[in-house]
PDB file of N, CA, C and O in Angstrom:
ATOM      1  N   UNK A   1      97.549  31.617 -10.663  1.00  0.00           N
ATOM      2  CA  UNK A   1      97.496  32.080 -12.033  1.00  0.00           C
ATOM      3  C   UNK A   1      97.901  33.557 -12.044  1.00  0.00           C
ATOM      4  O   UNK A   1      97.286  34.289 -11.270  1.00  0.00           O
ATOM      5  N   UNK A   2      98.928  34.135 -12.880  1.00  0.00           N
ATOM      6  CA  UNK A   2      99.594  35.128 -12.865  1.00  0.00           C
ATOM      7  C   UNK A   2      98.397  36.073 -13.762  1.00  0.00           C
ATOM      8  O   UNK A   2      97.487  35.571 -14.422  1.00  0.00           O
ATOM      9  N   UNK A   3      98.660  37.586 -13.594  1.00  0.00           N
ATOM     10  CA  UNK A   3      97.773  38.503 -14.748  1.00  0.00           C
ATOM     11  C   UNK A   3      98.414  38.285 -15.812  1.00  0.00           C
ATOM     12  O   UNK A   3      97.550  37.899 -16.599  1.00  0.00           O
ATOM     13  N   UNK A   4      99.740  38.293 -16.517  1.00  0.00           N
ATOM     14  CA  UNK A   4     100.273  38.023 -17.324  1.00  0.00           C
ATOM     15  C   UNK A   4     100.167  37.035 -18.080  1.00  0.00           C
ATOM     16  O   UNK A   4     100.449  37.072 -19.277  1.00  0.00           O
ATOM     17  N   UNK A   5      99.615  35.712 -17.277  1.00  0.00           N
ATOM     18  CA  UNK A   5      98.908  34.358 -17.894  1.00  0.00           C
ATOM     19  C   UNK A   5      97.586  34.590 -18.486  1.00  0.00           C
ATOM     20  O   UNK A   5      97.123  33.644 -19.125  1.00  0.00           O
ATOM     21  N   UNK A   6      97.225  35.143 -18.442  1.00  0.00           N
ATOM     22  CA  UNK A   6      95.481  35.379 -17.781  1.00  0.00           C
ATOM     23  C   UNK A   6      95.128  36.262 -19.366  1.00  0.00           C
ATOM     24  O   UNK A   6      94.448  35.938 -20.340  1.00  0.00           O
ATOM     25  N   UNK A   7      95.932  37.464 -19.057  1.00  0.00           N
ATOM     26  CA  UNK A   7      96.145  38.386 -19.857  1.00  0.00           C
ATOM     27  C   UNK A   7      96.143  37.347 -21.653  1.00  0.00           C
ATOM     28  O   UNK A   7      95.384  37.361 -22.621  1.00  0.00           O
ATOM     29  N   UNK A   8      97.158  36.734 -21.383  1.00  0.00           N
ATOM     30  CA  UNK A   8      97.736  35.874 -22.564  1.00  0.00           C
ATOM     31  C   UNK A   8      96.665  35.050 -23.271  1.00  0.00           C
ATOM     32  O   UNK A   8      96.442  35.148 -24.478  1.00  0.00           O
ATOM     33  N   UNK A   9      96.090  34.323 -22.535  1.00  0.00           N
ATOM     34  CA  UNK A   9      94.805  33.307 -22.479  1.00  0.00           C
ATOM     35  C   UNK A   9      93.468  34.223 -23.359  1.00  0.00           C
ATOM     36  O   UNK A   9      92.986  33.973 -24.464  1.00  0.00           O
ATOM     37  N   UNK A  10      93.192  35.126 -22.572  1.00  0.00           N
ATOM     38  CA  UNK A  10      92.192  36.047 -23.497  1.00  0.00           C
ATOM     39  C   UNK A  10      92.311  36.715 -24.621  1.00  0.00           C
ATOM     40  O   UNK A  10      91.432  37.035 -25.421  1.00  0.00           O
ATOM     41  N   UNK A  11      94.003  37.006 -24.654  1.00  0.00           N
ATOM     42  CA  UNK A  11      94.307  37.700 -25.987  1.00  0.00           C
ATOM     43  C   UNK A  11      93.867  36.354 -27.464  1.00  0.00           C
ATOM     44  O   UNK A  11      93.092  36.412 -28.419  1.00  0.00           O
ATOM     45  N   UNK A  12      94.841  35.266 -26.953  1.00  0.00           N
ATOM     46  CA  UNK A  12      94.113  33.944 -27.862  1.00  0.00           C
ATOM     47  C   UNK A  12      93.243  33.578 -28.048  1.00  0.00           C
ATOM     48  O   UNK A  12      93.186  32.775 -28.979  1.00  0.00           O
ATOM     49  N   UNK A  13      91.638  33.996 -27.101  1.00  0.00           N
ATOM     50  CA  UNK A  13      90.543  33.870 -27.285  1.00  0.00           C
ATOM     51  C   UNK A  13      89.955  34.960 -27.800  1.00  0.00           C
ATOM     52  O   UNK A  13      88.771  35.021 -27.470  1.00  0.00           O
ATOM     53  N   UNK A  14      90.431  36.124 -28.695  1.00  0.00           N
ATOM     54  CA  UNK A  14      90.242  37.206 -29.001  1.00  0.00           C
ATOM     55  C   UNK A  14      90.855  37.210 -29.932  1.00  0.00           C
ATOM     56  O   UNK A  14      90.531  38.188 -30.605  1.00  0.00           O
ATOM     57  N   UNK A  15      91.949  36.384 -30.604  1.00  0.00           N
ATOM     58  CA  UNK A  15      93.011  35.971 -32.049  1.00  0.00           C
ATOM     59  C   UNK A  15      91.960  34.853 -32.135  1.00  0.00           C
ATOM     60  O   UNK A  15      91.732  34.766 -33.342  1.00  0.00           O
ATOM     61  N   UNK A  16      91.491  34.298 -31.738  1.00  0.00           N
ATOM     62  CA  UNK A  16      90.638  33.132 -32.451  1.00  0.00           C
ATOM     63  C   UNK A  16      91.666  31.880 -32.292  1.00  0.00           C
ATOM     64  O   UNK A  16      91.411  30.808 -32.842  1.00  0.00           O
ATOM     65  N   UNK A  17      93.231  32.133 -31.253  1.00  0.00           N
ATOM     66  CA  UNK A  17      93.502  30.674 -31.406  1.00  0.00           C
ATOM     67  C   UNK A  17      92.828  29.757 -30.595  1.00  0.00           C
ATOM     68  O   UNK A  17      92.924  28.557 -30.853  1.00  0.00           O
ATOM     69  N   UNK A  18      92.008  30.239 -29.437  1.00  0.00           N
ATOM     70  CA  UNK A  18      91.078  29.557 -28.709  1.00  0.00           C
ATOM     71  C   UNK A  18      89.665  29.540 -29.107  1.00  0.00           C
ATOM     72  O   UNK A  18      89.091  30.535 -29.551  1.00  0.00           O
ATOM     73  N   UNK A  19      88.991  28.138 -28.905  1.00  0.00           N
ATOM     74  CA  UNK A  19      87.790  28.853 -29.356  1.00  0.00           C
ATOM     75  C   UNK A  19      86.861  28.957 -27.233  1.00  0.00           C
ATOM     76  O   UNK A  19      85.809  29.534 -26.959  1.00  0.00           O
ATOM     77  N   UNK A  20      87.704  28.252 -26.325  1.00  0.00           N
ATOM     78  CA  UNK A  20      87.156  28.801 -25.337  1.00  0.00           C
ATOM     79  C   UNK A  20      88.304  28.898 -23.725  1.00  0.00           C
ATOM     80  O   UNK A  20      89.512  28.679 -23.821  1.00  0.00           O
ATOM     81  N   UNK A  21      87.955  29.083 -23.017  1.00  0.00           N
ATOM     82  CA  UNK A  21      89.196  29.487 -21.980  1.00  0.00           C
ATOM     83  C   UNK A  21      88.258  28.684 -20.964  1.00  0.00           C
ATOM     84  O   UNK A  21      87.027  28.705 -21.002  1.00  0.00           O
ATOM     85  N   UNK A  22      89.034  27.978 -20.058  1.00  0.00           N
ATOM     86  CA  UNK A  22      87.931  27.294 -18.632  1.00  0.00           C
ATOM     87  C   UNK A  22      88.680  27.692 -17.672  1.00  0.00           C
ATOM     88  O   UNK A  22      89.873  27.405 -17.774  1.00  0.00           O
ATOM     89  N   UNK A  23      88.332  28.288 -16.735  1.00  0.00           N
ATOM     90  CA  UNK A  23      88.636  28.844 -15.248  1.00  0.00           C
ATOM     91  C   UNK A  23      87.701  28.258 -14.347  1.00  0.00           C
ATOM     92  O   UNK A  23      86.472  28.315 -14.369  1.00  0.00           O
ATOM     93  N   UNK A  24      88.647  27.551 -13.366  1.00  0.00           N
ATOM     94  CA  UNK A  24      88.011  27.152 -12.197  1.00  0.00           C
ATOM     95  C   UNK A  24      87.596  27.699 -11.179  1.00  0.00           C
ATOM     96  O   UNK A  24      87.854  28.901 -11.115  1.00  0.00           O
ATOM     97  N   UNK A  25      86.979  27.219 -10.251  1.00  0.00           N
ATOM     98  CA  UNK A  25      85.976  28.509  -9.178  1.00  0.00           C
ATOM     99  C   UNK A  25      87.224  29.204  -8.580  1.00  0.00           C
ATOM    100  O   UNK A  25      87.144  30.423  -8.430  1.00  0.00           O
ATOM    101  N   UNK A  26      88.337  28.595  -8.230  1.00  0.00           N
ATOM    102  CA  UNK A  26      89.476  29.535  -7.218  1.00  0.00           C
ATOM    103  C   UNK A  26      89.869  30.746  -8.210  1.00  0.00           C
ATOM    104  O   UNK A  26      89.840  31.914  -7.821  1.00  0.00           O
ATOM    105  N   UNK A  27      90.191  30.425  -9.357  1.00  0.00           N
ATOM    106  CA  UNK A  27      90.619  31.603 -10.315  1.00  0.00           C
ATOM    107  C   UNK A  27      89.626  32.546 -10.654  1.00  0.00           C
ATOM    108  O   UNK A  27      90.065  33.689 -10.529  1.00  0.00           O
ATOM    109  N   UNK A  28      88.347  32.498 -11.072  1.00  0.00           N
ATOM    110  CA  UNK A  28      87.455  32.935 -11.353  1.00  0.00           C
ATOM    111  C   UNK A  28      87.715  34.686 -11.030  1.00  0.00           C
ATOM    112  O   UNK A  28      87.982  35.447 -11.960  1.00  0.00           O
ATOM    113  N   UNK A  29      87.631  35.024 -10.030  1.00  0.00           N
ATOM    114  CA  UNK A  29      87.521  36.301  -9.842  1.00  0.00           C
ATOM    115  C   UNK A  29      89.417  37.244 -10.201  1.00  0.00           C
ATOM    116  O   UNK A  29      89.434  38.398 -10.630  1.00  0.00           O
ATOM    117  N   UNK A  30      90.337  36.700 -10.003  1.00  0.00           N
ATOM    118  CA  UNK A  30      91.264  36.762 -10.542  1.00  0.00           C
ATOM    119  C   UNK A  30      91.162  37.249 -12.246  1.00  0.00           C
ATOM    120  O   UNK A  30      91.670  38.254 -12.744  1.00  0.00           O
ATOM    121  N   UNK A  31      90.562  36.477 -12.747  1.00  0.00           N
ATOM    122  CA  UNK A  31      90.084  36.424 -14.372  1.00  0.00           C
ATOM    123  C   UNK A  31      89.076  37.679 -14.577  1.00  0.00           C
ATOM    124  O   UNK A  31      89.336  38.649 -15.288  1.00  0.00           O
ATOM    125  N   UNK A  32      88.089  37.528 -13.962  1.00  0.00           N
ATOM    126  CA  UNK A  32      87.086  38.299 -13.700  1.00  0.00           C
ATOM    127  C   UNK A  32      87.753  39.878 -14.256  1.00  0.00           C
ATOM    128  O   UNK A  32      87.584  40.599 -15.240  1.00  0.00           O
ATOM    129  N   UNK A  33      88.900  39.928 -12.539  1.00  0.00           N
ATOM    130  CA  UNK A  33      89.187  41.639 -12.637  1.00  0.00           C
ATOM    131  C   UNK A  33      90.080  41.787 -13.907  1.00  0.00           C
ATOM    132  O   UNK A  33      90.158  42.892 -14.444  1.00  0.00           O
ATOM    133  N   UNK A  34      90.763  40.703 -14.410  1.00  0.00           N
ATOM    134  CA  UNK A  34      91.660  41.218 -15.496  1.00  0.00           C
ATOM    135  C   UNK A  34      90.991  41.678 -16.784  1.00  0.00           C
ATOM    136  O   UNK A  34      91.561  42.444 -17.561  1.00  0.00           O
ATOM    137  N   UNK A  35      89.530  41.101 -17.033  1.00  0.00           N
ATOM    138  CA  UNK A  35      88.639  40.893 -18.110  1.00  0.00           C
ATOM    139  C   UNK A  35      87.443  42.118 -18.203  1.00  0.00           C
ATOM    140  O   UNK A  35      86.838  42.375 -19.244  1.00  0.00           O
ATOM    141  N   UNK A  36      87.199  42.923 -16.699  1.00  0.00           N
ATOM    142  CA  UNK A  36      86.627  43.912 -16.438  1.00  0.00           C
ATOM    143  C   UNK A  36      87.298  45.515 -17.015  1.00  0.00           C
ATOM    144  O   UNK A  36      86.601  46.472 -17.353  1.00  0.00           O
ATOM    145  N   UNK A  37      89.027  45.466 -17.006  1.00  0.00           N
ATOM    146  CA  UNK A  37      89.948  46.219 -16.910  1.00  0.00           C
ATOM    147  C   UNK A  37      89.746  46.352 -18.636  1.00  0.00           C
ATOM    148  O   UNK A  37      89.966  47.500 -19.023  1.00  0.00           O
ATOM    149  N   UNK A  38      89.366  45.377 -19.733  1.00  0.00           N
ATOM    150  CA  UNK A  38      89.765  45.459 -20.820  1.00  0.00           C
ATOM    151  C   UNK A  38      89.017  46.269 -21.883  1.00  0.00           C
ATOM    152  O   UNK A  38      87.850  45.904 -21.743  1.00  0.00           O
ATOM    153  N   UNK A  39      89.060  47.201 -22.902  1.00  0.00           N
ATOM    154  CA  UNK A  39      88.290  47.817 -23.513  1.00  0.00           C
ATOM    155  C   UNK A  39      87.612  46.990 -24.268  1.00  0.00           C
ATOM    156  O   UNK A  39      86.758  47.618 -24.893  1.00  0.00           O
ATOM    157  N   UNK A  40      87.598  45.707 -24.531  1.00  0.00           N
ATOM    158  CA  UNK A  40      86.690  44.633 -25.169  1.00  0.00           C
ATOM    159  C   UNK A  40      85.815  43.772 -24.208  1.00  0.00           C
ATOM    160  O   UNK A  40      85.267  42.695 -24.445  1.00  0.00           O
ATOM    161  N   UNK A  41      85.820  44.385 -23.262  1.00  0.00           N
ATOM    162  CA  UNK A  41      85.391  43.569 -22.102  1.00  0.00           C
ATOM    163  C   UNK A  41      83.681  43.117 -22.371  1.00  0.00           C
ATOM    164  O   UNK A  41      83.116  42.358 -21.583  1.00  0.00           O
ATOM    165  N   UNK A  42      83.064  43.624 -23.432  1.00  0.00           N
ATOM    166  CA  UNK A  42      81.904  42.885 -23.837  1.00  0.00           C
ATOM    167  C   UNK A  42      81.747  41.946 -24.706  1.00  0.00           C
ATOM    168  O   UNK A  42      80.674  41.380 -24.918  1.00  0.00           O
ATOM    169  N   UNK A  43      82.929  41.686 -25.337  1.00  0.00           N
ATOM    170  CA  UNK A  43      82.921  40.877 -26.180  1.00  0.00           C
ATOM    171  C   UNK A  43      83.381  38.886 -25.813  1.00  0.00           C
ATOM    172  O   UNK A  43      83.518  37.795 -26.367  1.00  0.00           O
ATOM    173  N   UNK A  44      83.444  39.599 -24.461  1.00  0.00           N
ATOM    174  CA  UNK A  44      84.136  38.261 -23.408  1.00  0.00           C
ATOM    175  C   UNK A  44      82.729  37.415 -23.065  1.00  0.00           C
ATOM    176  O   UNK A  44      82.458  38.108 -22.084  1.00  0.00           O
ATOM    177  N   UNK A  45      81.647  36.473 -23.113  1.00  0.00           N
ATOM    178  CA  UNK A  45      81.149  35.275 -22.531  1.00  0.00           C
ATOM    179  C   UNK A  45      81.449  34.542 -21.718  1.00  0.00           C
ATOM    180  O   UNK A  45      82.076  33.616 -22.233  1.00  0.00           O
ATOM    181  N   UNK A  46      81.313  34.391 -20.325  1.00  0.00           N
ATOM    182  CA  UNK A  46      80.896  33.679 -19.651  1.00  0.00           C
ATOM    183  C   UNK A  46      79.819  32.921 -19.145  1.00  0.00           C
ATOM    184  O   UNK A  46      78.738  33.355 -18.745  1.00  0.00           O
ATOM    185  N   UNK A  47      80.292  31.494 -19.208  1.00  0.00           N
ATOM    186  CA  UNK A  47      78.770  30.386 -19.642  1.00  0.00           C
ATOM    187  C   UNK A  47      79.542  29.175 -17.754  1.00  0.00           C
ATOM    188  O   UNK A  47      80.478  28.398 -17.567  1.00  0.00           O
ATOM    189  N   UNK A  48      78.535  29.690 -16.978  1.00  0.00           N
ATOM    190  CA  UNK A  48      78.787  29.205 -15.593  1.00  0.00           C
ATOM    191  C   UNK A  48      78.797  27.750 -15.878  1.00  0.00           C
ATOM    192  O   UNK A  48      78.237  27.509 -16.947  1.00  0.00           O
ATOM    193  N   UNK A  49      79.155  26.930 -15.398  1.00  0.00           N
ATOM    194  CA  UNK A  49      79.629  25.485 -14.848  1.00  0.00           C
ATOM    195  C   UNK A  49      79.093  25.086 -13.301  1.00  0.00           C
ATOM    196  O   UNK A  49      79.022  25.900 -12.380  1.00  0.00           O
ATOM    197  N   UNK A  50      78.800  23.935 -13.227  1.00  0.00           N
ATOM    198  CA  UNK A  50      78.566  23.397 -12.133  1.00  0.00           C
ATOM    199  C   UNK A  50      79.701  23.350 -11.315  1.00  0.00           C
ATOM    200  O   UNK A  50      80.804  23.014 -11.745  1.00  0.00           O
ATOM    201  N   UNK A  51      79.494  23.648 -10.237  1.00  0.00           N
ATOM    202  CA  UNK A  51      80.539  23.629  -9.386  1.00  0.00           C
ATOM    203  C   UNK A  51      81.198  24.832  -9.384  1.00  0.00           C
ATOM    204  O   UNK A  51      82.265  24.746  -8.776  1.00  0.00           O
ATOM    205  N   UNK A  52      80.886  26.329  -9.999  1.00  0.00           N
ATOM    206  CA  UNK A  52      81.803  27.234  -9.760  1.00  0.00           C
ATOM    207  C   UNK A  52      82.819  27.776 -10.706  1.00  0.00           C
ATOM    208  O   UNK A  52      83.479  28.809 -10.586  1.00  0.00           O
ATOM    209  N   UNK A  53      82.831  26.831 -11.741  1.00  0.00           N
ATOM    210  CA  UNK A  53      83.967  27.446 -12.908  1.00  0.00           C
ATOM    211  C   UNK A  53      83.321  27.922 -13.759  1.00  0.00           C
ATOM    212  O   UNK A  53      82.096  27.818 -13.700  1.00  0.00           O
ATOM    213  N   UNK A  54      83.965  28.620 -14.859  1.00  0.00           N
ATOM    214  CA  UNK A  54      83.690  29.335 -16.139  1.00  0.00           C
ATOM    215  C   UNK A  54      83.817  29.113 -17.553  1.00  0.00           C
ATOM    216  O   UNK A  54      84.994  29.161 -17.911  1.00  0.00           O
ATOM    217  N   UNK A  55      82.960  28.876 -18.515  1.00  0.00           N
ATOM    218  CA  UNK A  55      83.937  28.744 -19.773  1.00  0.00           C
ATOM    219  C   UNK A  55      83.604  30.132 -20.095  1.00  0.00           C
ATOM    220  O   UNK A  55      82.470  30.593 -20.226  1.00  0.00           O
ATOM    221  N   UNK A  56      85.088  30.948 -20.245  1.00  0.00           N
ATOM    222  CA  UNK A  56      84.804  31.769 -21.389  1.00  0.00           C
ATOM    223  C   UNK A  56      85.079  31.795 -23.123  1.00  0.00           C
ATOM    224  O   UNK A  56      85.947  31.277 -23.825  1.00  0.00           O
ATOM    225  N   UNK A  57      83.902  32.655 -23.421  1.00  0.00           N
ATOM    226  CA  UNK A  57      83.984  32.661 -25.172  1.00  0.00           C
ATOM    227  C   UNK A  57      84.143  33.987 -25.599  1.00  0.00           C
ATOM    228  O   UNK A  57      83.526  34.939 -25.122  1.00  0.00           O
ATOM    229  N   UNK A  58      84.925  34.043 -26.451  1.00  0.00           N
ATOM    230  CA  UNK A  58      84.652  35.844 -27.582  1.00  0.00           C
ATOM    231  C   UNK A  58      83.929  35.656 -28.164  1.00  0.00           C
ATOM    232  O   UNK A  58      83.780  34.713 -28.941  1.00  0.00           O
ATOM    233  N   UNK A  59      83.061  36.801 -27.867  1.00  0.00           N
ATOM    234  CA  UNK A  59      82.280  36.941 -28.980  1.00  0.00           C
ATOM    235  C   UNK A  59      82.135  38.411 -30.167  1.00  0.00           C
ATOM    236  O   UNK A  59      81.920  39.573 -29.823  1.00  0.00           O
ATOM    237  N   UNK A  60      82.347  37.850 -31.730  1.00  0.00           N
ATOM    238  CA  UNK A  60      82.617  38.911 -32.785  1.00  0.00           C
ATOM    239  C   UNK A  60      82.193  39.977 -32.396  1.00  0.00           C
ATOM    240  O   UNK A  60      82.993  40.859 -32.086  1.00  0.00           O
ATOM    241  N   UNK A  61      80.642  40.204 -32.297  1.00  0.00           N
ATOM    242  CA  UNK A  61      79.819  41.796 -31.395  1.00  0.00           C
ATOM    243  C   UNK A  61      79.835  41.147 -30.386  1.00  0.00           C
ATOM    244  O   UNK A  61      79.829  39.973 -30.017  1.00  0.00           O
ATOM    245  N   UNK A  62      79.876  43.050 -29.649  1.00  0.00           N
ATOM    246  CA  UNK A  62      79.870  42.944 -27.714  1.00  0.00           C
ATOM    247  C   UNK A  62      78.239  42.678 -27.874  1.00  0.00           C
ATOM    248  O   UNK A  62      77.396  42.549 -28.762  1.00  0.00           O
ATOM    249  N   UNK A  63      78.347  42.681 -26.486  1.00  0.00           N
ATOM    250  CA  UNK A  63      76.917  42.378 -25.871  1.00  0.00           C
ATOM    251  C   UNK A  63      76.149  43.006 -25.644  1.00  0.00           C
ATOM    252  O   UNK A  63      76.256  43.641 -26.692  1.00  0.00           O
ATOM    253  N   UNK A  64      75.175  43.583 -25.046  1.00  0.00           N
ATOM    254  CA  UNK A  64      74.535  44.840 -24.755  1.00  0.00           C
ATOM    255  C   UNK A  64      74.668  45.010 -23.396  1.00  0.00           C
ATOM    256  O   UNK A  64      74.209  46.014 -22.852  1.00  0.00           O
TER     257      UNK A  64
END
């Protein structure tokens, strides 16, 4: 999975054309650093999965 993909994926979950993004355990940290880097980076949800993957969600307010 490219940053440029990655990048793309969150911007749509941040336009509201997604309402969630799923990353599997190999990508995970890949996603992770691109999502750490972002000035909205609290507004990102991650809700763990069995086995290692992620769904992420935007959320309207950041988090604390």
């Amino acid at each position: 999975m490219t940053e440029e993909h990655i990048k793309e994926m969150l911007d749509k979950l941040k336009n509201g054309e997604l309402n969630e993004y799923y990353v599997s355990k190999e990508d995970f940290l890949s996603v992770r650093n691109v999502i750490v880097r972002r000035d909205d980076f609290k507004h990102f949800r991650g809700i763990a999965q069995r086995g290692g993957a992620v769904i992420y969600q935007y959320l309207e307010a950041a988090r604390s």
